[in-house]
FILUMZA-520991 format. One record per residue (C-alpha): residue number from 1; x, y, z; residue in three letters. Coordinates in steps of 0.2 Angstrom, whole numbers. Each point is the difference from the previous one (the first is absolute). Example, Ala and Ser with C-alpha at 12.3 -4.5 7.8 and 13.67 -1.06 7.14 Angstrom:
<recs>
REC    nr       u       v       w   rest
REC     1      62     -22      39    ALA
REC     2       6      17      -3    SER
</recs>
This chain:
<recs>
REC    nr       u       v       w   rest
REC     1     -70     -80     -51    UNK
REC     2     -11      14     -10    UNK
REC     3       5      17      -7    UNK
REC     4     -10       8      15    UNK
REC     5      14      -9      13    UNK
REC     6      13      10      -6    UNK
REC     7       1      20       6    UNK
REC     8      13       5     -12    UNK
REC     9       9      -8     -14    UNK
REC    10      15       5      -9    UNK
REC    11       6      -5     -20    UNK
REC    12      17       1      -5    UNK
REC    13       4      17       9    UNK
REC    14      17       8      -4    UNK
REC    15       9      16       7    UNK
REC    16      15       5      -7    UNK
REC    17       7      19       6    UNK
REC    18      14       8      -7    UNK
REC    19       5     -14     -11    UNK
REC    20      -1     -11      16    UNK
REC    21     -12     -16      -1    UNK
REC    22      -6       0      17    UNK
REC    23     -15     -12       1    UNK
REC    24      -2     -12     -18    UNK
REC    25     -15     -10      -6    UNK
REC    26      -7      -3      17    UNK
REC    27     -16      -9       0    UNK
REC    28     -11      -5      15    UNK
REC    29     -17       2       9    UNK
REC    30      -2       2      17    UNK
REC    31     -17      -8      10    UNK
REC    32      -9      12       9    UNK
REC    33       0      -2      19    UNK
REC    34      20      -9       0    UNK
REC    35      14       6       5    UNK
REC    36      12       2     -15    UNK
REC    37      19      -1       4    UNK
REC    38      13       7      -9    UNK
REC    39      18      -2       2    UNK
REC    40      16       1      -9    UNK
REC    41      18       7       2    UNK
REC    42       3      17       2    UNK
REC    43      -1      10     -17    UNK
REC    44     -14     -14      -6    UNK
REC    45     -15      13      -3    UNK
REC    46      -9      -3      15    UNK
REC    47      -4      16       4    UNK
REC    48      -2       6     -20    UNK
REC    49     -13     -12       0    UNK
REC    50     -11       6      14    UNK
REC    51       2      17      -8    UNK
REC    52      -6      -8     -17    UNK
REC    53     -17      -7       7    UNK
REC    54      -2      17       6    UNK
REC    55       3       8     -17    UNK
REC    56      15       9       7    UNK
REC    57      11      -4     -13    UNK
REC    58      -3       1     -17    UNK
REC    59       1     -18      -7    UNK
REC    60      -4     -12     -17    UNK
REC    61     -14     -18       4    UNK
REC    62     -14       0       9    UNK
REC    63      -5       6      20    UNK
REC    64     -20      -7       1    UNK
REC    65      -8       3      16    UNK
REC    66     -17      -4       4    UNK
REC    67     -13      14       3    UNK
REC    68      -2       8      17    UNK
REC    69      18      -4       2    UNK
REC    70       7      12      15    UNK
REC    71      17       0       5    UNK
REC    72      11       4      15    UNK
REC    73      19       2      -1    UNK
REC    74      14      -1      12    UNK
REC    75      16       5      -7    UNK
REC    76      16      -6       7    UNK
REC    77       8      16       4    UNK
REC    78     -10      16       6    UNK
REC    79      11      14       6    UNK
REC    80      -7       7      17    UNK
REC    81      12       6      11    UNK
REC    82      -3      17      -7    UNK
REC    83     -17       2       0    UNK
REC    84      -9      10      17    UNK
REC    85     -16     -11      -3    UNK
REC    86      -7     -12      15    UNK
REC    87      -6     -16      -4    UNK
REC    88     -18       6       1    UNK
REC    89       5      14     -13    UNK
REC    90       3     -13     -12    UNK
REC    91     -12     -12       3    UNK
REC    92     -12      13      -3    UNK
REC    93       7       7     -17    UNK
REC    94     -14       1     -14    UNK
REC    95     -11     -15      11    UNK
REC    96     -13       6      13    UNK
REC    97       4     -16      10    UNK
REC    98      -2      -6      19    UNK
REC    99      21       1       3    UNK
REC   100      -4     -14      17    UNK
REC   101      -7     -11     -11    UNK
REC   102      13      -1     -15    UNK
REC   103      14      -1      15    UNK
REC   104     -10     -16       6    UNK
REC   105      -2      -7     -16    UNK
REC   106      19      -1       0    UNK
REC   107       2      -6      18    UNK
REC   108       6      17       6    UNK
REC   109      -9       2      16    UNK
REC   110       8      14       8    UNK
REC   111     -11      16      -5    UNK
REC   112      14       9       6    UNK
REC   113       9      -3     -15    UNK
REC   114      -9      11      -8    UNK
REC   115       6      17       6    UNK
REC   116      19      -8      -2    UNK
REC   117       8       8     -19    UNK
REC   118       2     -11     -14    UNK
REC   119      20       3       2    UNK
REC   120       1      -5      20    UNK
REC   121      -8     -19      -4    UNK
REC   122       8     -16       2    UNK
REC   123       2     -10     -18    UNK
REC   124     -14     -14       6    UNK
REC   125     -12      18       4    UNK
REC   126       4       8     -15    UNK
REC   127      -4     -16     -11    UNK
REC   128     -15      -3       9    UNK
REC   129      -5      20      -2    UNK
REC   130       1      -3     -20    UNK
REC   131      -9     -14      -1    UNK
REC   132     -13       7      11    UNK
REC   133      -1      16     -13    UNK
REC   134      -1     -14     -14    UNK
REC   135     -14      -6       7    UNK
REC   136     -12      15       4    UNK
REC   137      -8       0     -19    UNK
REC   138      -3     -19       1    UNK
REC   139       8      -6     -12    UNK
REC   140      -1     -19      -6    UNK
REC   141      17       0      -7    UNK
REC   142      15       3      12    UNK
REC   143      18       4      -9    UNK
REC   144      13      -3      13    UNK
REC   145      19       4      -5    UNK
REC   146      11     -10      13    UNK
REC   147     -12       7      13    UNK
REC   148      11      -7      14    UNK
REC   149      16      13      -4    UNK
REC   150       5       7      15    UNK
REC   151      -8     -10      12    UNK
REC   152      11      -9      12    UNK
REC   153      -1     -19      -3    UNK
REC   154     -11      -4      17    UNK
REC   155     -12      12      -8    UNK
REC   156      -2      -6     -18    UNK
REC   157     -10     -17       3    UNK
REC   158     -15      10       9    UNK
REC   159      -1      11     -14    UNK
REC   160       0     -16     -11    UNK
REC   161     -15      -6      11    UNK
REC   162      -8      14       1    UNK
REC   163      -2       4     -22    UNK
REC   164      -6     -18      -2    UNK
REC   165     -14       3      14    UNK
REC   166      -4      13     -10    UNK
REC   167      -2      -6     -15    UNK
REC   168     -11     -14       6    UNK
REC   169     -12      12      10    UNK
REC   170       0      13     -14    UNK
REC   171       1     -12     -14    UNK
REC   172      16      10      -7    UNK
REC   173      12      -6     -15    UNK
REC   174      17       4       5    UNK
REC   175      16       3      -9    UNK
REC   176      15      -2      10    UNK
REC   177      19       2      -6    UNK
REC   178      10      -9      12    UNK
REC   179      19      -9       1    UNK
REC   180      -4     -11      13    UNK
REC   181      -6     -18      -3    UNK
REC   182      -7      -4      15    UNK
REC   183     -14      15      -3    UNK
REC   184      -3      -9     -16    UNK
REC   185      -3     -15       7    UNK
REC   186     -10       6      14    UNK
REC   187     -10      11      -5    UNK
REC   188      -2       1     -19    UNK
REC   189     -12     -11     -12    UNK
REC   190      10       4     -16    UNK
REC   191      17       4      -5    UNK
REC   192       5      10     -14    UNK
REC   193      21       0      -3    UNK
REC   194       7      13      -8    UNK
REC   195      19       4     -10    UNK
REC   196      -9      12     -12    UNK
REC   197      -9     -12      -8    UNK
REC   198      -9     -15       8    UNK
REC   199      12     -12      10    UNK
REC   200     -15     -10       8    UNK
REC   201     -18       1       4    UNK
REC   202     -10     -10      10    UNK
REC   203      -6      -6      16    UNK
REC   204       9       6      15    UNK
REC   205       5     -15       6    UNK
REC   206      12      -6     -11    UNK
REC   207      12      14       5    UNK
REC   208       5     -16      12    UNK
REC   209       6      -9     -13    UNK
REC   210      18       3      -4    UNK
REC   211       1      -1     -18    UNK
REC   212     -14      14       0    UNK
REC   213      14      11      11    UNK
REC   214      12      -3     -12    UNK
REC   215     -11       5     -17    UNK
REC   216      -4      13      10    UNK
REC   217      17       7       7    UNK
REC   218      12      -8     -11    UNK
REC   219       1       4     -18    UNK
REC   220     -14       7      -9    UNK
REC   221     -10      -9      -8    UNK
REC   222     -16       7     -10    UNK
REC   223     -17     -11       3    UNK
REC   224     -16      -1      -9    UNK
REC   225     -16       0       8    UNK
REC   226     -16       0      -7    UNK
REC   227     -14      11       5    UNK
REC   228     -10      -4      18    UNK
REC   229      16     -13       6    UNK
REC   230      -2      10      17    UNK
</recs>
């Protein structure tokens, strides 16, 4: 594989807040065009991470993404029960976009949606609405944080289906922080395991394999990897 595979690479990153070590000598590229998962138990840095690559957080190592990188994020959590905007509101907010056509890019066909407020949708809506607003700058990196929460579990495979439609029609490296390890398997290329430092990283697949479960859930247990494993 070649330096010009890999859309972002990271060397020894560390954040450490208020004495707190909250990532530690993480190391790891990511392929451009894959699907990187990233899982770990709660308090693992999951989300610290995604915050890291998007030089939120102030941090020690190295974040390297490639030129004409552009990024879209979906946090977990976005308070909107108290906000008077409608869904075309927001989809509009700093993009002069065509509204119909970023509901369709996320399988929402009902236009009617659009008059509805942010604060009346269902979770499966709502999630669908953020992506669609992730997606208006066409960006070829996608950042999704447990993008499912909320959504009833009927909902949460089409939205599965529909990200890595996506990213194969609009060639889009994604990002997804996710505890369920049928996702991995399904739809990531890589895995990335995380208990503040680096528990695992490699392909997705061998999340089937129990002993990778256990290095991965039970105690911690730093790896190393070197440079352009994944």
């Amino acid at each position: 594989m070649s330096e010009n595979d890999f859309i972002l690479k990271v060397s020894n990153l560390g954040v450490k807040l208020q004495n707190q070590v909250l990532l530690d000598h993480l190391s790891f590229n990511v392929t451009r065009g894959t699907t990187l998962a990233i899982l770990g138990p709660n308090g693992a840095g999951k989300t610290v991470l995604l915050k890291t690559l998007l030089n939120l957080v102030p941090h020690t190592g190295t974040v390297e993404w490639t030129e004409k990188v552009k990024i879209g994020y979906v946090p977990q959590y976005v308070a909107v029960s108290d906000i008077p905007m409608s869904v075309r509101e927001f989809l509009l907010i700093g993009n002069g976009v065509d509204v119909e056509n970023s509901l369709r890019k996320v399988r929402l066909m009902d236009n009617s949606i659009l008059d509805k407020r942010l604060g009346v949708l269902s979770g499966g809506q709502l999630r669908r609405v953020l992506i669609a607003w992730a997606l208006n700058d066409n960006p070829n990196v996608l950042l999704l944080d447990e993008p499912t929460t909320g959504v009833d579990m009927d909902s949460e495979e089409p939205i599965y289906l529909m990200l890595n439609e996506i990213k194969k029609t609009q060639k889009i490296t994604i990002f997804l922080i996710t505890h369920n390890i049928h996702i991995v398997q399904e739809y990531a290329d890589a895995l990335l395991a995380l208990n503040k430092c680096l528990t695992f990283c490699g392909p997705a697949a061998e999340i089937a394999k129990p002993e990778i479960q256990r290095q991965i859930y039970g105690e911690t247990v730093c790896v190393e990897t070197k440079r352009g494993e994944n």
